[in-house]
C-alpha positions, 0 to 999 in steps of 0.5 A: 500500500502506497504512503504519505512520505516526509520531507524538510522538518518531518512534514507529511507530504504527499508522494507521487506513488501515493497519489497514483495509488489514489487515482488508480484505485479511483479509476478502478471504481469508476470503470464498473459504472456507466460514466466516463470520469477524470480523477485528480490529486493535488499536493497541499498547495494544489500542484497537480501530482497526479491525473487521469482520464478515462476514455470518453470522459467529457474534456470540461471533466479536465478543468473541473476536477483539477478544480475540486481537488484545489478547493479541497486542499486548498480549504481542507474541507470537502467540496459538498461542505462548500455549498453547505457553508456558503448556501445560505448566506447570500453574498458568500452564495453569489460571490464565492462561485462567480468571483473566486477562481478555482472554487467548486461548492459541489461534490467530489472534491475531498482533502487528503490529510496526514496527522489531521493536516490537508496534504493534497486533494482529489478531485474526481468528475463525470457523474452526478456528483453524489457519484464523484464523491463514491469515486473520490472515497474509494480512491482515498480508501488506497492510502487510508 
């Protein structure tokens, strides 16, 4: 089972294998559906680390769950928790979305911790996004 590494000071980091054994155990959730998904994970300061797409996956999958894995780990909190936070306040519910690059407030994109610190995100679209996040769950469950 791939890992979280460390680097400088003994911070947690998230490893390029780790992050593969994300996507690749997202991948293999995904592919008995019906749906044609992109999956990808971000480090702590949303670089992307690791990316795929399935055949046939629509190309604004690409963009959108670069997006939901930036907003989880840029925030350490999941995506759906977004639109739950900002739904009912109106100036946060108008201007987040429109005003703020890169932000999803709907599922599918969870944070990736270690030691209770977000270390990355993955971000996971092309179905519903209550299926996002089935698919984003299973990808973490390769590092849990």
């Amino acid at each position: 089972m791939a890992s979280v590494g460390y680097g400088p000071a003994f911070t947690a980091i998230l490893t390029n294998q780790a992050a593969r054994a994300v996507i690749e155990a997202a991948i293999a959730a995904a592919e008995v559906t019906d749906q044609r998904y992109s999956v990808a994970v971000v480090d702590a300061a949303g670089h992307l680390n690791a990316f795929a797409r399935m055949d046939g996956a629509p190309h604004i999958t690409i963009q959108v769950t670069t997006d939901k894995a930036c907003t989880a780990a840029g925030f350490g909190m999941t995506t759906q928790a977004w639109h739950d936070f900002i739904k009912d306040d109106a100036p946060l519910a108008t201007g987040v979305p429109a005003q703020i690059d890169r932000i999803v407030t709907f599922g599918g994109g969870i944070p990736i911790t270690a030691g209770g610190h977000p270390i990355g995100g993955i971000g996971v679209c092309g179905g519903h996004w209550s299926d996002d996040i089935r698919i984003a769950e299973a990808g973490l469950a390769a590092i849990a």
